[in-house]
C-alpha positions in Angstrom: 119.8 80.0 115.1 121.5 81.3 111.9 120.3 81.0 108.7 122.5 81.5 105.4 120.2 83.5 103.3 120.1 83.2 99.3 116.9 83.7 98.4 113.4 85.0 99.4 111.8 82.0 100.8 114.6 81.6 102.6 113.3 84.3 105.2 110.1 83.2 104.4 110.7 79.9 105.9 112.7 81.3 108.9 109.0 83.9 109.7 106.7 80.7 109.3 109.0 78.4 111.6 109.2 81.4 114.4 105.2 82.2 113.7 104.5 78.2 114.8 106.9 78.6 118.1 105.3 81.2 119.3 101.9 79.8 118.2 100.6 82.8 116.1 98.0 83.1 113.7 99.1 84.7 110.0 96.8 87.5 111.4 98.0 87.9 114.9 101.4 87.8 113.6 100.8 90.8 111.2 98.5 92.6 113.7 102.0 92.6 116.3 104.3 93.4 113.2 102.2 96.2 111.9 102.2 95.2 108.4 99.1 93.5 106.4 97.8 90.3 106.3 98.0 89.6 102.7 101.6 90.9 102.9 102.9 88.7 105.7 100.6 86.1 103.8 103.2 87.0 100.8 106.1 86.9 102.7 105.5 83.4 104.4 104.8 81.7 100.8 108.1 83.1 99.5 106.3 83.1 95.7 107.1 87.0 95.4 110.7 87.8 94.6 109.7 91.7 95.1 108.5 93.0 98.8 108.9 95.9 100.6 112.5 95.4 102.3 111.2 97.7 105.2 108.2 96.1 105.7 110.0 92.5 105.9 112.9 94.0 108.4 110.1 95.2 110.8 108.6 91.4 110.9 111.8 90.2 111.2 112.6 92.7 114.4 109.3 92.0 116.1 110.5 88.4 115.7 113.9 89.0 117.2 115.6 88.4 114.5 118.8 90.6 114.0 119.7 90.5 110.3 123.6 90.7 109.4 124.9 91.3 106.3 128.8 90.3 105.1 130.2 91.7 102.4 133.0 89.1 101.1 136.2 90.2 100.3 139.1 88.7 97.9 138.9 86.4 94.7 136.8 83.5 96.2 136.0 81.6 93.3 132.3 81.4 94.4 131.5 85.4 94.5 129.1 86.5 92.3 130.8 89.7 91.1 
């Protein structure tokens, strides 16, 4: 599965939907990340724009998840910068 990220809840979707499959609780989930509840809570809800970046990369691995990043290149109208 690949997921174009933009935007916090974004992941946050992507966590919830692999927390159902493997039929996790929020705490169970956290317990086997090693993060907090109220955290993974957080990071499920997408509401905070702000969360520790390592904390969400180790969910992310004990979920499989292998994050890419792509840096584009060139004078595509659609870059930010």
């Amino acid at each position: 599965m690949q997921v174009n990220v933009k935007k916090v809840s974004d992941i946050s979707k992507l966590v919830r939907e692999l927390r159902h499959q493997k039929g996790l609780s929020q705490e169970k989930a956290s317990a086997l990340a090693g993060v907090g509840r109220r955290f993974f809570s957080e990071l499920e809800r997408g509401e905070k724009e702000s969360l520790d970046l390592g904390k969400v990369l180790q969910v992310l691995r004990k979920f499989g998840v292998k994050l890419t990043l792509e840096a584009r290149t060139g004078k595509d109208p659609h870059d930010e910068l």
